[in-house]
mmJSON file of the N, C-alpha and C atoms, coordinates in Angstrom:
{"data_MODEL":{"atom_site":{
"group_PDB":["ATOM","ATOM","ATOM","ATOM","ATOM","ATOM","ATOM","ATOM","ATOM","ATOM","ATOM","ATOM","ATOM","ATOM","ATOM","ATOM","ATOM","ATOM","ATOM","ATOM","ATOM","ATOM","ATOM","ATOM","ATOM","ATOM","ATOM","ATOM","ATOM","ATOM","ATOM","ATOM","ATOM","ATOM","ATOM","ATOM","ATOM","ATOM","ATOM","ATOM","ATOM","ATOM","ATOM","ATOM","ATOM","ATOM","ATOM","ATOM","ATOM","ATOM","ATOM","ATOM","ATOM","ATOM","ATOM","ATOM","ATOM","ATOM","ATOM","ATOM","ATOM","ATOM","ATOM","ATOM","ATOM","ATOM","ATOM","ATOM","ATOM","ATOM","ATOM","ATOM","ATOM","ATOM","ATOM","ATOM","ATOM","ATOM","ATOM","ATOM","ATOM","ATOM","ATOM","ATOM","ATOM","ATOM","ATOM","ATOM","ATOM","ATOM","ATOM","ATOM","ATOM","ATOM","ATOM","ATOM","ATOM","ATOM","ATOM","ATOM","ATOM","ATOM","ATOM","ATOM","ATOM","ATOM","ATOM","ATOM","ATOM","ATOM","ATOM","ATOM","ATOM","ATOM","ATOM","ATOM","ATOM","ATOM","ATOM","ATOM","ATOM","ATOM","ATOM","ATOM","ATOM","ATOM","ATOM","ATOM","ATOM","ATOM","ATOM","ATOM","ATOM","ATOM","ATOM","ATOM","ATOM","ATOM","ATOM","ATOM","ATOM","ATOM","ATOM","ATOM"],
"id":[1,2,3,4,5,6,7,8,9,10,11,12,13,14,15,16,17,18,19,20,21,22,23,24,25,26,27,28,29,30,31,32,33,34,35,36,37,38,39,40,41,42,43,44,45,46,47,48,49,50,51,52,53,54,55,56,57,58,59,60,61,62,63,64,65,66,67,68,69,70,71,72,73,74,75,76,77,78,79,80,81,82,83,84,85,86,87,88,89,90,91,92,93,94,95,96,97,98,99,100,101,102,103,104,105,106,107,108,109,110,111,112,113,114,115,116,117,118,119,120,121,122,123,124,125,126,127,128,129,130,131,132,133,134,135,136,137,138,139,140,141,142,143,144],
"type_symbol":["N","C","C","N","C","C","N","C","C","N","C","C","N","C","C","N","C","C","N","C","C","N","C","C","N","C","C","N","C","C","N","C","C","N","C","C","N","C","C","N","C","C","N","C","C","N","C","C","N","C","C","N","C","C","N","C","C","N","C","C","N","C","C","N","C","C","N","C","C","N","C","C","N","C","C","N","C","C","N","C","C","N","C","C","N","C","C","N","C","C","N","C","C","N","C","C","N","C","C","N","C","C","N","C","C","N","C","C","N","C","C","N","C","C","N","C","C","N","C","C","N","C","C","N","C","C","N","C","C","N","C","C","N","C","C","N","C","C","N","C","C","N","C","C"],
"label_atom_id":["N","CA","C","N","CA","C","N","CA","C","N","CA","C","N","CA","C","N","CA","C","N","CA","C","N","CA","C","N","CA","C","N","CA","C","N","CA","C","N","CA","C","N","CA","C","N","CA","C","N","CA","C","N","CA","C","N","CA","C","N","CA","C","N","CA","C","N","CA","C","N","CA","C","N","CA","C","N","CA","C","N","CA","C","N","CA","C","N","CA","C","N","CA","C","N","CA","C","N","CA","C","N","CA","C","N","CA","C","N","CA","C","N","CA","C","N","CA","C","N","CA","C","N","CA","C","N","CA","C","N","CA","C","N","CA","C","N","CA","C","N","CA","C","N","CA","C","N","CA","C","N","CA","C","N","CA","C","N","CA","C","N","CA","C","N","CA","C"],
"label_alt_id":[null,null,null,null,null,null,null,null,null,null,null,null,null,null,null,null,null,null,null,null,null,null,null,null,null,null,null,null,null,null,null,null,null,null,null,null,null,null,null,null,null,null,null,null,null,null,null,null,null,null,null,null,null,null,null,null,null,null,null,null,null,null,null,null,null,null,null,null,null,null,null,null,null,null,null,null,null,null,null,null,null,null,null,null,null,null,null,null,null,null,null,null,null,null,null,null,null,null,null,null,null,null,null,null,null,null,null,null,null,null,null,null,null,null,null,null,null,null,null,null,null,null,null,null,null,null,null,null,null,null,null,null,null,null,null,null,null,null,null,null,null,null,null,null],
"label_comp_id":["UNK","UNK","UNK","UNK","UNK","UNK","UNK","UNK","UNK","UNK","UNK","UNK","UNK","UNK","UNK","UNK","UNK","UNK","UNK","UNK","UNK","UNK","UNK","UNK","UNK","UNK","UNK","UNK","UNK","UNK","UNK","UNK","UNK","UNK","UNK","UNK","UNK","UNK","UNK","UNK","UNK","UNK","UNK","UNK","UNK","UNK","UNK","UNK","UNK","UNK","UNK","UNK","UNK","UNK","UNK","UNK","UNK","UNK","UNK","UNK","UNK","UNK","UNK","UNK","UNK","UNK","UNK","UNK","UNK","UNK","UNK","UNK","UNK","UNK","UNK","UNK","UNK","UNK","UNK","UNK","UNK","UNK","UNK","UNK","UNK","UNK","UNK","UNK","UNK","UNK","UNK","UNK","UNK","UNK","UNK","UNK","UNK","UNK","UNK","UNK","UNK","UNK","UNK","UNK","UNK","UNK","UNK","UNK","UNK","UNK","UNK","UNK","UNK","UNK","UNK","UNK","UNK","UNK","UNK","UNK","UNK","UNK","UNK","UNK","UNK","UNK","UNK","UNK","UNK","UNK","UNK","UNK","UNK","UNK","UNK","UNK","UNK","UNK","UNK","UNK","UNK","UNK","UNK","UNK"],
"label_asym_id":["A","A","A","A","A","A","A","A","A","A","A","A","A","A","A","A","A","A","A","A","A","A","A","A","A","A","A","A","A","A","A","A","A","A","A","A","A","A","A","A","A","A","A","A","A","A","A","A","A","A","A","A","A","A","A","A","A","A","A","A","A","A","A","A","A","A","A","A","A","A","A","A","A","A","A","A","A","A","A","A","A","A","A","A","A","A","A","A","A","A","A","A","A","A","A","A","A","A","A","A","A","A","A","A","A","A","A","A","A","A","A","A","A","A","A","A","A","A","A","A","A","A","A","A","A","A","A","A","A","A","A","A","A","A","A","A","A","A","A","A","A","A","A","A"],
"label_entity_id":["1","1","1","1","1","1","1","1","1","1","1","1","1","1","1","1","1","1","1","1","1","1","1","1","1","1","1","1","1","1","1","1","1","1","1","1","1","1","1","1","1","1","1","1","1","1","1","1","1","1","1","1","1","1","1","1","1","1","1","1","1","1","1","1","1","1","1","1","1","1","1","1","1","1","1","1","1","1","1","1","1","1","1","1","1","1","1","1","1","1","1","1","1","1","1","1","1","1","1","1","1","1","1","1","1","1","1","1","1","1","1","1","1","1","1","1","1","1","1","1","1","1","1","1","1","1","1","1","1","1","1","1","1","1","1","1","1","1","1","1","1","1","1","1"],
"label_seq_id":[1,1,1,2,2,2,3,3,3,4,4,4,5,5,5,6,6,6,7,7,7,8,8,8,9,9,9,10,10,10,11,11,11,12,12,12,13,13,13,14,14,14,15,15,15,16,16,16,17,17,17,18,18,18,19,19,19,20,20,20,21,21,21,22,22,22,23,23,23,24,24,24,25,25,25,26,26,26,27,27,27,28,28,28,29,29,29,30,30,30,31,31,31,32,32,32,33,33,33,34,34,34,35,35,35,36,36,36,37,37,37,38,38,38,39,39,39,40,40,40,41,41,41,42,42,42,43,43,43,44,44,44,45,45,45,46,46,46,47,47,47,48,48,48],
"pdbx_PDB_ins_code":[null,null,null,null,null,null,null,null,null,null,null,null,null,null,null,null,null,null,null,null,null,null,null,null,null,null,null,null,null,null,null,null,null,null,null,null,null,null,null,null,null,null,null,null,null,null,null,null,null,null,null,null,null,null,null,null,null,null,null,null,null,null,null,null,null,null,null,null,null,null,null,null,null,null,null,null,null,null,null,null,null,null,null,null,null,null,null,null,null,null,null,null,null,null,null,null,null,null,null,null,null,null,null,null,null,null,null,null,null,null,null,null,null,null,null,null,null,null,null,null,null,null,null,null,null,null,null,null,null,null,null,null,null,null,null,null,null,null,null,null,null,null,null,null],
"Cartn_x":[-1.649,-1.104,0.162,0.776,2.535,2.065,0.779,0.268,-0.017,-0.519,-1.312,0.206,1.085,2.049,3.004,3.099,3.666,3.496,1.891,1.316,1.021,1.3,1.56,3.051,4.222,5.377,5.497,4.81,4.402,4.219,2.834,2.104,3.144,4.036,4.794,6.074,6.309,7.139,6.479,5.729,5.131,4.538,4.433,3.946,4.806,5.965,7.39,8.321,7.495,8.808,8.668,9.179,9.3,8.288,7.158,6.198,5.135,4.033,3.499,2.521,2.656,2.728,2.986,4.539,5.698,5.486,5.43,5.672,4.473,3.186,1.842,2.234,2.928,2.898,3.795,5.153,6.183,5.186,4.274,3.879,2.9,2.057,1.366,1.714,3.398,4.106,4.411,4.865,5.295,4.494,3.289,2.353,1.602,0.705,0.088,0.487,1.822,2.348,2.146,3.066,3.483,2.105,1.332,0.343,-0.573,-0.87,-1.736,-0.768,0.37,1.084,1.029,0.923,0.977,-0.392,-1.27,-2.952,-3.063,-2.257,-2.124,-1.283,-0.294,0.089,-0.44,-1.057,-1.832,-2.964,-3.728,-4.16,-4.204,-2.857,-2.295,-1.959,-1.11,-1.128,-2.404,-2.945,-4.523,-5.018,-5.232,-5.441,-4.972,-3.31,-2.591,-2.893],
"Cartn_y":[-11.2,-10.192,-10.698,-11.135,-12.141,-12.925,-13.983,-14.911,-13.953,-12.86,-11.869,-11.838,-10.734,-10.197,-11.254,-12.628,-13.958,-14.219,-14.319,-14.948,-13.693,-12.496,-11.344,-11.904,-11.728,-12.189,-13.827,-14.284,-15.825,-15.646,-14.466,-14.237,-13.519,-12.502,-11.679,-12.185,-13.265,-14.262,-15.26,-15.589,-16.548,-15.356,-14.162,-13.796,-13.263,-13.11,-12.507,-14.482,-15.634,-16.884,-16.668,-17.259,-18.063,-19.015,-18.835,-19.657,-19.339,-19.615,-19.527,-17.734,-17.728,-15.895,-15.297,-15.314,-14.711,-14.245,-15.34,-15.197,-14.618,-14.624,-13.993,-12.117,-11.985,-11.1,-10.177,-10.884,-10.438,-10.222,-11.139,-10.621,-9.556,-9.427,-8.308,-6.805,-6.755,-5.76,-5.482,-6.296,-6.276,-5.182,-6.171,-5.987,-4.601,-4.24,-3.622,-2.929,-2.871,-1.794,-1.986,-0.782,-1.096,-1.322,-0.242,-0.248,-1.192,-1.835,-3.566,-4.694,-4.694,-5.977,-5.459,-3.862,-3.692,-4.434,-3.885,-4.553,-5.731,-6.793,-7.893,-8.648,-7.235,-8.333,-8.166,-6.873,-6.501,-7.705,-8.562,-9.418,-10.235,-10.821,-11.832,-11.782,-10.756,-10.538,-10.658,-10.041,-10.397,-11.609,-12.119,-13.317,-14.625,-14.45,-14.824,-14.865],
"Cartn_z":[18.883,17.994,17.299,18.048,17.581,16.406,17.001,15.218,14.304,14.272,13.23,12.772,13.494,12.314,11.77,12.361,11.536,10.645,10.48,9.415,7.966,8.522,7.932,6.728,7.961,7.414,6.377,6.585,5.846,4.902,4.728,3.235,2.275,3.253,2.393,1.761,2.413,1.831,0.804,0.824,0.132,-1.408,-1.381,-2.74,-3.423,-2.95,-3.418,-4.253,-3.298,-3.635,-5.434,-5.976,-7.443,-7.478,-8.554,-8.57,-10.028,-10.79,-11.39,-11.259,-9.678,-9.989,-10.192,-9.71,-10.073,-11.583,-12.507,-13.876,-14.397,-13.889,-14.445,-13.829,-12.812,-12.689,-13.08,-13.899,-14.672,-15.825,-16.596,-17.692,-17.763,-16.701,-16.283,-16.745,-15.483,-15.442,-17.125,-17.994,-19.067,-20.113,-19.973,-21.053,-20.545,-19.328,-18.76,-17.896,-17.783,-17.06,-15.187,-14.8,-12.85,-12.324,-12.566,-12.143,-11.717,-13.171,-12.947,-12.567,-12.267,-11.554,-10.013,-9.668,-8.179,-7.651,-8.512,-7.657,-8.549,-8.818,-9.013,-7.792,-7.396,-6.455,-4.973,-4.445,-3.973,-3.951,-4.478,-4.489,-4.113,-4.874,-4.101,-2.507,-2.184,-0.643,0.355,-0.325,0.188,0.336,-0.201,-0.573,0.038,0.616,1.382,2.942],
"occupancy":[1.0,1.0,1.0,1.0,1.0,1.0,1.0,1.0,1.0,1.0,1.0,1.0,1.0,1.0,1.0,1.0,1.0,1.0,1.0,1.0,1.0,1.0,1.0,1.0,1.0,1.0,1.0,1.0,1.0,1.0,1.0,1.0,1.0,1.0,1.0,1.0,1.0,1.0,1.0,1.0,1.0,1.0,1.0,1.0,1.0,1.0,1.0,1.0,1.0,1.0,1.0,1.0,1.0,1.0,1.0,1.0,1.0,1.0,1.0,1.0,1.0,1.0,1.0,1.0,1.0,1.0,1.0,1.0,1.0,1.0,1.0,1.0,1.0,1.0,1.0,1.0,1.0,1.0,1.0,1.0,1.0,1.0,1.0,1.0,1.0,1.0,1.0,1.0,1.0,1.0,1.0,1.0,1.0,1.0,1.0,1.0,1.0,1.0,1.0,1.0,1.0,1.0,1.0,1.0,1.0,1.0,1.0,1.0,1.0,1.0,1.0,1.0,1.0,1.0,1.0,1.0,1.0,1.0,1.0,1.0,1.0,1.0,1.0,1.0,1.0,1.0,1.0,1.0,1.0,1.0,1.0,1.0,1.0,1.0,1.0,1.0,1.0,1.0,1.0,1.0,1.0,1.0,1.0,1.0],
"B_iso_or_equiv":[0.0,0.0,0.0,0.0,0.0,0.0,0.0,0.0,0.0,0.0,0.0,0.0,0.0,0.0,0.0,0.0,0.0,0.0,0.0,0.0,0.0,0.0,0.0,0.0,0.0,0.0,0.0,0.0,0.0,0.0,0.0,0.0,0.0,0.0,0.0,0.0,0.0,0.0,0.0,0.0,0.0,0.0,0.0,0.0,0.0,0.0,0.0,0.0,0.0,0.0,0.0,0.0,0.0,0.0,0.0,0.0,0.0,0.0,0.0,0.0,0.0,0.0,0.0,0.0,0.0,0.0,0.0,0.0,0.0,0.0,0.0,0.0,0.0,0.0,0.0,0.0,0.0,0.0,0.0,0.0,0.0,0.0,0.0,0.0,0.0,0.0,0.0,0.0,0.0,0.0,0.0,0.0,0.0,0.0,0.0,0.0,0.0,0.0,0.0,0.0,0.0,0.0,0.0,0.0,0.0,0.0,0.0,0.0,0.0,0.0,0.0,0.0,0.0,0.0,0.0,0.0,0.0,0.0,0.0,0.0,0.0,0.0,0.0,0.0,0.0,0.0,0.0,0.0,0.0,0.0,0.0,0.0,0.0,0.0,0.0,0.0,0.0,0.0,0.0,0.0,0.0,0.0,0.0,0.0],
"pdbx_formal_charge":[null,null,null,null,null,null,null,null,null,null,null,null,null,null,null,null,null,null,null,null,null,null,null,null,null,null,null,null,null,null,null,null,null,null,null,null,null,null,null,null,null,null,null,null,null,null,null,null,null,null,null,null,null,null,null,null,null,null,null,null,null,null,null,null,null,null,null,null,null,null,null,null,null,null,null,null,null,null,null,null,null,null,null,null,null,null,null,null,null,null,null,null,null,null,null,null,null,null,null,null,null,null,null,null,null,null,null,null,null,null,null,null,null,null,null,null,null,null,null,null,null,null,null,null,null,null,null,null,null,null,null,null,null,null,null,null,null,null,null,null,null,null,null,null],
"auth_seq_id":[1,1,1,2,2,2,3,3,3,4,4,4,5,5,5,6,6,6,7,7,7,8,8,8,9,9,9,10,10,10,11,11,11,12,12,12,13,13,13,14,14,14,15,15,15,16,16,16,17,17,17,18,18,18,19,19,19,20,20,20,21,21,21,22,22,22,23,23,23,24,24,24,25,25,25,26,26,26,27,27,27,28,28,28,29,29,29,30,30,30,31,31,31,32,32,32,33,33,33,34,34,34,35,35,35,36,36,36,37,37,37,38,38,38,39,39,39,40,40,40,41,41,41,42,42,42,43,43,43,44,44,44,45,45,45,46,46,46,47,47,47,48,48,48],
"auth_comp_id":["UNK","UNK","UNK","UNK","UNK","UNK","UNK","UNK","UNK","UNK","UNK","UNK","UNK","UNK","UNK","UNK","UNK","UNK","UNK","UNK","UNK","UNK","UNK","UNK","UNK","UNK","UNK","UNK","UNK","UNK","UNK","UNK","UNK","UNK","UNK","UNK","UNK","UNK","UNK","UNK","UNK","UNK","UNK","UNK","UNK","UNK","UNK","UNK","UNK","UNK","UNK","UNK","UNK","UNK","UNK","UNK","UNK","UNK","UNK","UNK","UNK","UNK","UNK","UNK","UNK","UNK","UNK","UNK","UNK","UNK","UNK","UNK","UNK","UNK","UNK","UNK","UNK","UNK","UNK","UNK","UNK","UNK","UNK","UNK","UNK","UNK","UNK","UNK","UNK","UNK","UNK","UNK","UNK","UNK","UNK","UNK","UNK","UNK","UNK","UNK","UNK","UNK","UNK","UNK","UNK","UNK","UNK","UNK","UNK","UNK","UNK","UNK","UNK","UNK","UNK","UNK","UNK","UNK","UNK","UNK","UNK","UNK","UNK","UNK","UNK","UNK","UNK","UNK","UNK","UNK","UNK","UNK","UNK","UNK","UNK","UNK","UNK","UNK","UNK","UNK","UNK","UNK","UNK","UNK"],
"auth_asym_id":["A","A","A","A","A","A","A","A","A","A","A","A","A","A","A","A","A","A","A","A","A","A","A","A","A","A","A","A","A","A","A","A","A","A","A","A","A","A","A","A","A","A","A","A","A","A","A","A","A","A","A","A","A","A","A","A","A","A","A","A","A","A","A","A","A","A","A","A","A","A","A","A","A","A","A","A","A","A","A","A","A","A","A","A","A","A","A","A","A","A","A","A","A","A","A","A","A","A","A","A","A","A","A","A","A","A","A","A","A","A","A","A","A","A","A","A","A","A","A","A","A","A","A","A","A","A","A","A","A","A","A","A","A","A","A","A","A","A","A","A","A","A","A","A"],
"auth_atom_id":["N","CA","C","N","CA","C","N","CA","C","N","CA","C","N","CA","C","N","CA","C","N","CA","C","N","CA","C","N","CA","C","N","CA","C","N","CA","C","N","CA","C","N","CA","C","N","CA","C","N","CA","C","N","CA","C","N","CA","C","N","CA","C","N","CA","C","N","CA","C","N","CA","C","N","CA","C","N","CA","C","N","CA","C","N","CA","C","N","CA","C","N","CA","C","N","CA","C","N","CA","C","N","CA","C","N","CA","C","N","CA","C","N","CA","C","N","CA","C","N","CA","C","N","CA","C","N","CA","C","N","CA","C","N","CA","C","N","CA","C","N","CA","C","N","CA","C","N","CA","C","N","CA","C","N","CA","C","N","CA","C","N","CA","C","N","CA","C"],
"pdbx_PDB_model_num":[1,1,1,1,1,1,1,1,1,1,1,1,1,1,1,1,1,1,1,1,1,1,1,1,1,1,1,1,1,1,1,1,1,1,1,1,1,1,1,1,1,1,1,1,1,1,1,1,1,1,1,1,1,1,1,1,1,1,1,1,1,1,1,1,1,1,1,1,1,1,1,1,1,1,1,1,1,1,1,1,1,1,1,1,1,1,1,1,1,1,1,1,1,1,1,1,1,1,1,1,1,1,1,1,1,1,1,1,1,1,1,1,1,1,1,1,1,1,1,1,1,1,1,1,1,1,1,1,1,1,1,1,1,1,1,1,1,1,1,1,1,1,1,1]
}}}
């Protein structure tokens, strides 16, 4: 259970760093509003 919520904390660090998502998901937010950058980043977390 300790590895599960680590690797929890890993992903949630890792989709928040500065990176080429970051910026797809600034333009997201921009263009398309909160909504489609949340389940963009929702995604990503997933994914993670």
């Amino acid at each position: 259970m300790q590895f599960f919520l680590q690797a929890i904390g890993i992903g949630f660090l890792l989709s928040v760093m500065v990176g080429p998502v970051f910026f797809v998901l600034l333009e997201t937010s921009i263009t398309k509003g909160i909504r489609a950058a949340l389940a963009l980043d929702i995604g990503v977390f997933i994914s993670d």
